[in-house]
C-alpha positions in Angstrom: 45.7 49.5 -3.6 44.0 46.3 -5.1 42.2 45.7 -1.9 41.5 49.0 -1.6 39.4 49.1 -4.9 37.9 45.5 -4.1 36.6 47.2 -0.9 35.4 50.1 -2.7 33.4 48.3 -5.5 32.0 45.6 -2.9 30.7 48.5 -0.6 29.5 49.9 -4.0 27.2 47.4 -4.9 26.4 46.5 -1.4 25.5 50.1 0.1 24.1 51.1 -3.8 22.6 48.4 -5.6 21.4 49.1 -9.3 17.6 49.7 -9.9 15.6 46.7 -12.0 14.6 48.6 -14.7 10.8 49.6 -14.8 8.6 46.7 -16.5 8.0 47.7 -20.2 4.7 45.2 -20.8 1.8 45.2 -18.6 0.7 41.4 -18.0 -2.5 41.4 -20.5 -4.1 38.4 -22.0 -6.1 38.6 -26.0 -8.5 36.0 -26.0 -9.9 34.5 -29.4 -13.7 33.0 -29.0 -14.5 30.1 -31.9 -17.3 27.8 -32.4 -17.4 23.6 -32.6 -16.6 24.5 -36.3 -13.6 26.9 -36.1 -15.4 29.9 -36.8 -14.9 32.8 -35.0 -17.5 34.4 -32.5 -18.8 38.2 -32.8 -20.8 39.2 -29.6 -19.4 36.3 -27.4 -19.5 37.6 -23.3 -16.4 36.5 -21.5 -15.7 36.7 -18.0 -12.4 36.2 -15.6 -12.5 34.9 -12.4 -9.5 34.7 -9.9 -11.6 31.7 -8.0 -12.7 28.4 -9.3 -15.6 28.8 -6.8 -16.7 31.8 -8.1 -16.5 30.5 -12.0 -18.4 28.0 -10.5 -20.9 30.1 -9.5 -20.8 33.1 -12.2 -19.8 35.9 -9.2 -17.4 38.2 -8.6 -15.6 38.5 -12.6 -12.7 40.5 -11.8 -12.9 41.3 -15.4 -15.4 41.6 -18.4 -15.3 42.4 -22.0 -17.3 41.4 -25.6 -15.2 39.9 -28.4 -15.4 42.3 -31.6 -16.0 41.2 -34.7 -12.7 39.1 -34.9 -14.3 37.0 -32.0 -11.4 38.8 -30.0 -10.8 40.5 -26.4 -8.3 41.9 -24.8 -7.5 42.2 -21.4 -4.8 44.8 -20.3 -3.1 45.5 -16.7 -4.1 41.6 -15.0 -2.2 40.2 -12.7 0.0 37.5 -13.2 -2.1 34.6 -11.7 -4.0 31.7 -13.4 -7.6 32.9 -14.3 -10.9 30.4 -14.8 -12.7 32.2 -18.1 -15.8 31.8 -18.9 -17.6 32.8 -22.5 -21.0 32.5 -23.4 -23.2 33.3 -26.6 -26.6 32.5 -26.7 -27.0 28.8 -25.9 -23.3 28.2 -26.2 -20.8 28.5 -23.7 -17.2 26.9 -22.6 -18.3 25.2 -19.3 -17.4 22.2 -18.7 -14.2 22.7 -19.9 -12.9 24.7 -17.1 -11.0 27.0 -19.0 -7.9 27.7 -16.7 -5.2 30.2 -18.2 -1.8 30.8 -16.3 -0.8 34.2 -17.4 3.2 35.2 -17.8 3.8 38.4 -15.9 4.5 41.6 -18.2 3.8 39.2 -21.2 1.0 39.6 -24.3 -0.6 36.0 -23.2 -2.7 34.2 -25.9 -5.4 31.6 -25.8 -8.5 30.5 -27.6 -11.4 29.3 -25.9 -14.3 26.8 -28.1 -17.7 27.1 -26.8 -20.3 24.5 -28.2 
C-alpha cells in the first residue's frame, strides 16, 4: 500500500506539476535626475537604450519619458536586461558616465542619474 501511494504521488507531480504562480510586479525602473549640486531636475529628457552602440549614438531608445517636477520617471513593463540611460537638460547631460542599470525582473528598480 505504501508503494502504492509513493507511485501515486510521484506520477502526480510528474504527469501534473503545479503552475508558478502569475508574476505580481512588472519589471519597471523610477529614475531620479539631480544636478552637480544635489538638486533635483524638472524637465530633464531621458532615454533607454538596450545597446551600448546605440547610446553611443543617440538611436533606437526603446524608451522615453520627461522627469516631473520631482526630477522623477518611471518606466513600467521593461524587460529585465541592463539598460545604458541617457538624460539631458539643456547643456547638461550624463555622458561620459555611461550610465549602465541592470534591472531585477518583476522588481520596482531604483537609481539616480547626476548630469553636469
Amino acid at each position: 500500500m505504501k508503494s502504492f501511494l509513493f507511485a501515486f504521488l510521484f506520477l502526480n507531480v510528474w504527469f501534473f506539476p503545479t503552475p508558478t504562480p502569475p508574476q505580481i510586479f512588472k519589471t519597471s525602473l523610477t529614475l531620479t535626475v539631480r544636478d552637480e549640486s544635489g538638486n533635483t531636475v524638472e524637465g530633464a529628457s531621458v532615454k533607454l537604450f538596450e545597446k551600448k552602440d546605440d547610446y553611443t549614438k543617440e538611436v533606437n531608445a526603446v524608451e522615453e519619458a520627461t522627469t516631473d517636477a520631482k526630477g522623477i520617471v518611471r518606466f513600467k513593463k521593461l524587460k529585465p536586461i541592463a539598460y545604458f540611460i541617457l538624460c539631458r537638460k539643456g547643456d547638461k547631460d550624463n555622458t561620459g558616465g555611461g550610465e549602465e542599470t541592470k534591472l531585477e525582473d518583476g522588481k520596482f528598480n531604483k537609481a539616480t542619474i547626476v548630469i553636469q
